[in-house]
N, C-alpha and C positions, 0 to 999 in steps of 0.2 A: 434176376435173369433178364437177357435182352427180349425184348418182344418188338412187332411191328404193330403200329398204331395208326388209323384214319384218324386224321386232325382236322379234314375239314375238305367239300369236294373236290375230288382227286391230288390229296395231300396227305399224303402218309408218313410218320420217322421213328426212326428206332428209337425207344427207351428202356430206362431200366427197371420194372417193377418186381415185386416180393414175389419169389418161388412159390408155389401151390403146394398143400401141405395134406395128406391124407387125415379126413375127420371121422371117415365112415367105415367099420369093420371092411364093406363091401366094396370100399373103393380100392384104387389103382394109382398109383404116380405114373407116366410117360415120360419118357425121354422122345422128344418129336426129332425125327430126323429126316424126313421130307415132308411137305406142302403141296398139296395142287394148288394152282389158281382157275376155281369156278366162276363159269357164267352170274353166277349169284354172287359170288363176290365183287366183281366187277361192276354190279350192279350199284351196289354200297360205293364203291367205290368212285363212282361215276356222279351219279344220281343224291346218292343219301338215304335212299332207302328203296325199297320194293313192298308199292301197296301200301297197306296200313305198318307194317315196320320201318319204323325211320330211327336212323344213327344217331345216338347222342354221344357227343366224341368229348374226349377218347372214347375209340372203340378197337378191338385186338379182331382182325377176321379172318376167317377161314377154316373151312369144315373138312379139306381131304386131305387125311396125311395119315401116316404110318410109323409105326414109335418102338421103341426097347423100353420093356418094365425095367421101370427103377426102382421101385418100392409097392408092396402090397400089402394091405388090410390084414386084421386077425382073420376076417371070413371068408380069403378069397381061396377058390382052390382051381380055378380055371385056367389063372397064369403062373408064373414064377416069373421069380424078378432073371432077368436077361433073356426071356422071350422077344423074340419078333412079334410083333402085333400089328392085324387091322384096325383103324380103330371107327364104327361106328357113331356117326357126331347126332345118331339123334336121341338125346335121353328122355322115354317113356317114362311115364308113374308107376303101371304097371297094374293101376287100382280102378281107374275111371271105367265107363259102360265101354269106350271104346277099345281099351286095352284090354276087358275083360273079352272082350268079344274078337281077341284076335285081331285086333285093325291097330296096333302100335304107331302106326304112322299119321294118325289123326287123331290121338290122344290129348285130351281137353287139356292136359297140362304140361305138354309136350316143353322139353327145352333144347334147343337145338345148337351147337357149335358156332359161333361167327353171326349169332341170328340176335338184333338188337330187342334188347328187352328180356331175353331168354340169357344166355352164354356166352362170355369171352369164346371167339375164336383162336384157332391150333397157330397162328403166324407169330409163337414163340418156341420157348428152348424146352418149357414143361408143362403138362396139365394134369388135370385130376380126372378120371372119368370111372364111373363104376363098371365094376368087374362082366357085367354082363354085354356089357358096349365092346369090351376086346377081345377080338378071335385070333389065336396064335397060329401060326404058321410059321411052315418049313421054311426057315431063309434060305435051303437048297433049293428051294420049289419052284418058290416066291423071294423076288427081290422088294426093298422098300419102296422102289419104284412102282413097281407092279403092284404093291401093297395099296397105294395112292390112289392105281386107276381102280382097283375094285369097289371103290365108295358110284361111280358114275357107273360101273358096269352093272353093279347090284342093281341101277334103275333102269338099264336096257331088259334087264333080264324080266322084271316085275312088270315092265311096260309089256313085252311081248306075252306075258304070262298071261298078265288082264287081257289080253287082246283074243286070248283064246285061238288062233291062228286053224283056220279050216285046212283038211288038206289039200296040195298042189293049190296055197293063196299066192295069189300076187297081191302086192304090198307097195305101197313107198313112203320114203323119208324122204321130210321136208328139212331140209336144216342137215348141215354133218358135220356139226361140233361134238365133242367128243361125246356129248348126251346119243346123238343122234347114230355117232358109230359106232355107241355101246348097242343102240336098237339096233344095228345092223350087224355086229358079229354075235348078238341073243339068237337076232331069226335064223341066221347061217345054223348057229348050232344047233336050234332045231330044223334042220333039214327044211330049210324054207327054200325055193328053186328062183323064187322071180324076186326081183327089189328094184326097182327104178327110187333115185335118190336125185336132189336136187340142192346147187349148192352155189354159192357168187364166187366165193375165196376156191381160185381155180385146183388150190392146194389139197384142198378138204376134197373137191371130188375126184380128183387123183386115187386119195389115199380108198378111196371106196371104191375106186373101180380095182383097184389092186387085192381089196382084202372084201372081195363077194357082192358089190352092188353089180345087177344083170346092166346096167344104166345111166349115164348120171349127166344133166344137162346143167345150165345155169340160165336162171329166168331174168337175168339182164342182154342174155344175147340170144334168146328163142322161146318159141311160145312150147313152154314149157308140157300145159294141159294137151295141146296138141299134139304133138311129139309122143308125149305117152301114149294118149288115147289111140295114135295109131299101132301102137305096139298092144294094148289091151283095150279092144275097141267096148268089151264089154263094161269098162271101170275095173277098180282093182278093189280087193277086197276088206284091203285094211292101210290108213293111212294115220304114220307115226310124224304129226307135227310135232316138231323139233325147234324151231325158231322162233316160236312166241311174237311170230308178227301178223297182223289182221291180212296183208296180202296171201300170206302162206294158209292160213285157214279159211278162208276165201277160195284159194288152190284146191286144197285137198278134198271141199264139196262137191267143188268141181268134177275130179277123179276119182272119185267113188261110187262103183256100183249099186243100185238100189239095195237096200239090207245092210248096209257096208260098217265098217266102225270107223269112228275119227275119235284118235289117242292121243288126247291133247298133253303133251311132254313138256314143250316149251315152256321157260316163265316170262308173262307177254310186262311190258311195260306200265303198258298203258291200265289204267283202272279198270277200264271196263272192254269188252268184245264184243264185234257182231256177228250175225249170220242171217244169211238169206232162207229166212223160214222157208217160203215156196219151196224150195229148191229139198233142203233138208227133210220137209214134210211129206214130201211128193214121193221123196227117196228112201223115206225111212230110215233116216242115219242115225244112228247110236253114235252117244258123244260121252266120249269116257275121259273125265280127268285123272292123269297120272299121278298121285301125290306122293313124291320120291320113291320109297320103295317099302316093302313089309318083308320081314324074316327072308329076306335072299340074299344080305351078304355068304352068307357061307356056302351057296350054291354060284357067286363070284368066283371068289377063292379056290372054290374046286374045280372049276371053272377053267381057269388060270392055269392051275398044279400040275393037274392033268392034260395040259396042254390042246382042251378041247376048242380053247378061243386064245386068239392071239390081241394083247392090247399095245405091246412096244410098241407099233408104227406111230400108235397115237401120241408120243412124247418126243415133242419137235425143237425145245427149248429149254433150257437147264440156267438158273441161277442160283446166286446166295443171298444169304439174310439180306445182308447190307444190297443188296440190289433188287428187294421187294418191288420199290415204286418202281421200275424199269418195266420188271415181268406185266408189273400191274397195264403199265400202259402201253406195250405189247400187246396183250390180252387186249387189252380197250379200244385199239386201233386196228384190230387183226392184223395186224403188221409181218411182215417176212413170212407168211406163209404159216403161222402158228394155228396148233392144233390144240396141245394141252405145255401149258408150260408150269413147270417144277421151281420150287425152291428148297435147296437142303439147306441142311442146319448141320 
């Protein structure tokens, strides 16, 4: 089967390697038939790795995509083969204290899609993943498109969940890559009224003043904390860093109300992060890290179906296999006003 493969930073090509072959009653074959290109993969793709996971190339990347069963196990009974499927790229144990206790998402043995050390990523034509990773859906409902965005929405939805959201909160998002618009069409559906967003790529804050941000400045051409603060003099109650940069989380102390939460979203680059304790301690800020998401793909999806959140807007760029590296450095450049850019198969 053809796959895409990092050869080396930002060097990617197609080759040919052996098809995936179901070994486990419980597993699944996928026919992949779209790709997103994530921030994290970009990362890999850039860099070589994020933190302590570094690429050893070859390496196959990428974790959002959406697939037709092509084959299934003697034990599966969740899909049939020519199902539409989401496919979940994070595979739990299911055995550890923290899967035992509900928390799948930080499972000691966790092996993740497109994550070095862990799993080939989906930037091929087929994989294997166990049957409780894929949720079938109406391909009336749900397009494979839409199938894609639900992997990023599932962590807007998880983010605003952890956030526990007071009511009539005012809120803002730092950052409005598609993570950041997932946090912003979650709070919408839940009847959130206020969101002040912040954004450089004049595109991104377009697209959220159009789909529910009350707001949205850019902190290369105005002081952003001011600006807000005169519209919520008091601070705002919850703020969803999105962009993984120490300027923006620096921001967000800034703008937050004494008691306030800071939802750390973003994946920051750098090793380590600061914060201005005084400030933090004086304010009593809660700092919640978001670690992707737990049990809310399918409140995504229904999400979607039911036409309670719109994610189209956010798919601004469409290629093919053979034009991975493009997308890739699209993505890498924010180039043309990209939001989330796609690759089908």
């Amino acid at each position: 089967m053809k796959a895409i493969v990092l050869t080396g930073i930002r060097q990617m090509e197609m080759v040919n390697v052996p098809e995936p072959t179901i070994k486990k009653d419980d597993e699944v074959l996928l026919k992949i038939e779209v790709v997103g290109v994530c921030g994290s993969d970009v990362h890999y793709y850039e860099t070589g790795r994020i933190g302590s996971q570094i690429v050893k190339y070859p390496f196959v990347v990428g974790h959002e995509c959406a697939a037709t069963v092509e084959a299934i196990g003697g034990a599966v009974t969740r899909v049939k083969v020519g199902d539409s499927v989401v496919v979940e790229p994070a595979i739990a144990c299911n055995d550890c204290d923290q899967c035992k206790r509900g928390r799948k998402n930080t499972c000691r043995n966790l092996k993740f899609l497109g994550c070095p050390g862990q799993a080939e990523g989906c930037l091929c034509e087929y994989i294997v993943m166990p049957e409780y990773c894929c949720f079938p859906v109406d391909g009336k409902k749900i397009t494979f498109e839409q199938g894609v965005l639900c992997e990023p929405l599932a962590i807007g939805v998880y983010a605003v969940k952890q956030a526990c959201l007071p009511k009539n909160a005012a809120i803002a998002i730092l950052g409005t890559g598609p993570i950041g618009l997932s946090c912003l069409v979650s709070a919408k559906a839940e009847k959130i009224k206020t969101c002040y967003v912040t954004e450089k790529i004049e595109e991104r804050a377009e697209a959220a003043k159009k789909n529910g941000a009350t707001w949205a400045g850019n902190p290369d051409k105005e002081n952003i904390i001011k600006e807000i603060l005169k519209l919520e003099p008091a601070g705002v109650d919850v703020v969803f860093e999105c962009a993984g940069q120490q300027e923006t989380i620096d921001q967000a102390v800034e703008l937050l109300k004494p008691g306030g939460k800071l939802m750390l979203v973003g994946i920051p680059r750098l090793e380590r992060i600061s914060f201005m304790i005084d400030k933090i301690r004086r304010k009593e800020i809660a700092i919640i890290n978001v670690r992707r998401q737990n049990e809310c793909t399918q409140t995504a999806i229904d999400l979607i179906a039911g036409g309670k959140v719109n994610v189209d807007f956010m798919i601004t760029h469409r290629f093919k296999l053979e034009q991975a590296q493009q997308a890739f450095d699209m993505v890498t450049g924010y180039r043309d006003g990209v939001i989330k850019a796609l690759i089908e198969l």
